[in-house]
C-alpha positions in Angstrom: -12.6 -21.3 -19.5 -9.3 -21.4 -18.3 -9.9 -22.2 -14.7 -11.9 -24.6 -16.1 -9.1 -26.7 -17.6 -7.5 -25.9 -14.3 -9.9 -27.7 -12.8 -10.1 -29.8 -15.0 -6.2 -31.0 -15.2 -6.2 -30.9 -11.3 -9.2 -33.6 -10.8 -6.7 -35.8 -13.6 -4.0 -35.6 -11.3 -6.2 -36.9 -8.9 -7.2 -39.5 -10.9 -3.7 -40.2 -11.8 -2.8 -41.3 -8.5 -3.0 -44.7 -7.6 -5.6 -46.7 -4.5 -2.8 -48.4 -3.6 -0.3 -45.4 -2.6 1.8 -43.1 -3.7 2.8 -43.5 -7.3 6.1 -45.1 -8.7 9.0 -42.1 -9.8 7.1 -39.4 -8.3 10.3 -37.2 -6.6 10.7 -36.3 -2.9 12.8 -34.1 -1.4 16.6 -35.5 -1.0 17.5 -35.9 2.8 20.1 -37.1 4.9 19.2 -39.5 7.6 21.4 -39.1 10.3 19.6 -41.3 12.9 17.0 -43.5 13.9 15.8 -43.2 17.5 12.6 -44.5 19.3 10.5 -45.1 16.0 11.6 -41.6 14.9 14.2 -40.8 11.9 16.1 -37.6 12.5 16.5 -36.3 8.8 18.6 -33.4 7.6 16.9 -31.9 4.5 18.5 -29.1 2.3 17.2 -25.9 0.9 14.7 -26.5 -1.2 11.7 -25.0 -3.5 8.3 -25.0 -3.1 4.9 -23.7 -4.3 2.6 -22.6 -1.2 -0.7 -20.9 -0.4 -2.1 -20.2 2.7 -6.1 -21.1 3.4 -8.5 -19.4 6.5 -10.2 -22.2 6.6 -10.4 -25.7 9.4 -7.7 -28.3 8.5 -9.5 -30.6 6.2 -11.0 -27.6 3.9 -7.6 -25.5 3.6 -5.7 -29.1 2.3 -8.2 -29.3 -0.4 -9.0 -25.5 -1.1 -4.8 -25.5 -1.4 -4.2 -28.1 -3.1 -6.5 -27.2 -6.1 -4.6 -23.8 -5.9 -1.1 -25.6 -6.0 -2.4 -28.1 -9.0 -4.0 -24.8 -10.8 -0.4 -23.4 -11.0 1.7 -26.6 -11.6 -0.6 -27.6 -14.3 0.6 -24.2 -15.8 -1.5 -21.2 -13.6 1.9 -19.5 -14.4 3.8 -17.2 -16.7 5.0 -19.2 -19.5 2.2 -21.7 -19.0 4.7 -24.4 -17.8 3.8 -27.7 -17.0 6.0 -29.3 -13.5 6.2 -32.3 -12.4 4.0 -33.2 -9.4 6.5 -34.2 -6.5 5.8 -35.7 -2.5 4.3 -34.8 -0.1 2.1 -31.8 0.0 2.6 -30.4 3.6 0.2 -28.7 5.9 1.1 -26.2 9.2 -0.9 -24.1 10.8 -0.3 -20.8 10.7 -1.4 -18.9 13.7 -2.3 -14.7 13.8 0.7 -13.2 14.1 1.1 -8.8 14.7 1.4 -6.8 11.6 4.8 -5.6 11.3 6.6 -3.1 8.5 10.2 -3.7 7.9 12.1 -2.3 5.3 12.3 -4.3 2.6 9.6 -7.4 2.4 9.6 -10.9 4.1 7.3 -13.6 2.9 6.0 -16.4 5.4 4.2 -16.2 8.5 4.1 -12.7 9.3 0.6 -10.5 8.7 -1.5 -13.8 8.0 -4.6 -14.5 8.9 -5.2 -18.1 11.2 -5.5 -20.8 9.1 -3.0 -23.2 7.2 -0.5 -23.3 4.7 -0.4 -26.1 2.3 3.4 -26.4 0.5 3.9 -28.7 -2.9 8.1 -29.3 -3.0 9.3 -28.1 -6.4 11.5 -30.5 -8.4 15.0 -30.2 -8.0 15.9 -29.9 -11.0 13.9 -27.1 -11.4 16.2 -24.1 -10.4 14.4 -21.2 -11.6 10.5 -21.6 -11.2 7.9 -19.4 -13.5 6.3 -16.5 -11.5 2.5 -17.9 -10.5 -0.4 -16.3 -12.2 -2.8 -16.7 -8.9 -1.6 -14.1 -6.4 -2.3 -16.1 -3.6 -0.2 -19.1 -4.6 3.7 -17.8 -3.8 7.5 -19.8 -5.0 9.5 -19.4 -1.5 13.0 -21.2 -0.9 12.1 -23.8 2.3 15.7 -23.5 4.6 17.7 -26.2 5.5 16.6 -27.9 8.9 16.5 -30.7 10.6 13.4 -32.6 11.4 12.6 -35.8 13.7 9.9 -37.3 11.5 6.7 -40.3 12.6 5.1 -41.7 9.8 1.5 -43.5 9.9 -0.4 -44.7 7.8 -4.7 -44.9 7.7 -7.0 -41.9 8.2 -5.4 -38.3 7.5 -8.2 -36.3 9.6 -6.9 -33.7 11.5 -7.7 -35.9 14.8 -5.2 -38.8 13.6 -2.8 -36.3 12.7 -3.1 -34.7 16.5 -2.6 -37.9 17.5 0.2 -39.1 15.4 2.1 -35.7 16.3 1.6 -36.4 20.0 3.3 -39.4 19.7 6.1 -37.7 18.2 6.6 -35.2 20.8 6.4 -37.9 23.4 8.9 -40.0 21.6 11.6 -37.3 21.4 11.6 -37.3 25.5 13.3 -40.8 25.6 16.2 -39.4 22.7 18.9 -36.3 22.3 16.7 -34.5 20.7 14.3 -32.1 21.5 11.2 -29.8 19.3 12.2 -26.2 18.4 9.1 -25.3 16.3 5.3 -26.4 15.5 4.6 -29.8 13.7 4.0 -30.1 9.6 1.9 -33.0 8.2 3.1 -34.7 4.9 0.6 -36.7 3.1 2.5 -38.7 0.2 -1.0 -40.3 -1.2 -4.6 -39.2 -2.5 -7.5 -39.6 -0.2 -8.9 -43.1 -2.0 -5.6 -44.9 -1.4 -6.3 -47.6 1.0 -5.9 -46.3 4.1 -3.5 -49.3 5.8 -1.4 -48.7 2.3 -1.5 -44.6 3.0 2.2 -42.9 3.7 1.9 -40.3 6.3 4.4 -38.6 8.4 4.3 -35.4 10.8 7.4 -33.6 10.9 8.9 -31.4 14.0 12.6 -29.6 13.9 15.5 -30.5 16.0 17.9 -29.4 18.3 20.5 -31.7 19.9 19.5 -31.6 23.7 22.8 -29.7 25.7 24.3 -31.8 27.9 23.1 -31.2 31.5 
């Protein structure tokens, strides 16, 4: 019954959402732009929180197989039964095998996952003390500070116009100071029935100044 009125509450968030892109007063992450360069912005974000999952499955199942898991737990999958705000964008990465290894204490992230993707929804601000999830495989981690160069598009979100749009971001940092340090993230900022010319997409890389040569 109760994942039921998950369900239930995460197809009304859906619904919620507008065809004509992302909705008015929904909260993003603060950032500081520090520069524009060759159609890129180079933002500097702060830590932040977020909700994510991680999904063995292509790119176009694991964004909606996580996103039901990250709207099961916002829509209060979670001690306390607390409702949060939804928030933009829900990022995707790919997560690639990586060797089991057994530290001392615990680290969450990347290490001992299967292949697949990891889908993130950005916590409110305001929100400085998140309730524990009741679905094990949905996880509250603190997102460092970093600095991305960002693209955004707008249209299709399959994973080939997301190949494509983080290409062009790659090949676009070559002509600034800046240069990748890490894999690409996709932020979508609207539902899949928004009008694809009206759609807010973006693919993110971190930054490094270039050294001087």
């Amino acid at each position: 019954m109760r994942n039921r009125l998950l369900a239930g509450a995460s197809a009304l968030l859906l619904g919620a959402c507008s065809v004509v892109g992302v909705r008015s007063g929904t909260e993003e992450p603060a950032f500081d732009l520090w520069e524009q360069a060759n159609g890129l912005e180079i933002r500097r974000y702060a830590p932040r929180l977020a909700a994510e999952t991680e999904v063995a499955a292509d790119e176009a199942a694991s964004r909606e197989q996580g996103f039901r898991l990250l709207a099961g737990y916002i829509f209060g999958g979670n001690r306390g039964a607390v409702r949060i705000a939804m928030t933009a964008p829900v990022a995707q990465e790919a997560v690639s095998p990586q060797p089991v290894r057994i530290a001392m204490t615990a680290p969450v992230a990347q290490s001992a996952t299967a292949s697949g993707y990891r889908i993130r929804f950005f916590l409110p601000a305001a929100l400085r003390d998140p309730p524990v999830p009741e679905d094990p495989r949905v996880r509250v981690v603190e997102v460092p500070a970093e600095t991305v160069a960002v693209l955004r598009f707008s249209g299709s979100t399959s994973p080939q116009s997301v190949a494509d749009a983080t290409a062009r971001l790659r090949a676009a940092l070559g002509d600034t100071t800046w240069q990748a340090k890490g894999p690409a993230t996709a932020w979508f900022y609207d539902p899949p029935w928004t009008i694809p010319a009206l759609r807010r997409n973006e693919v993110a890389v971190p930054v490094v100044r270039r050294r001087a040569s």
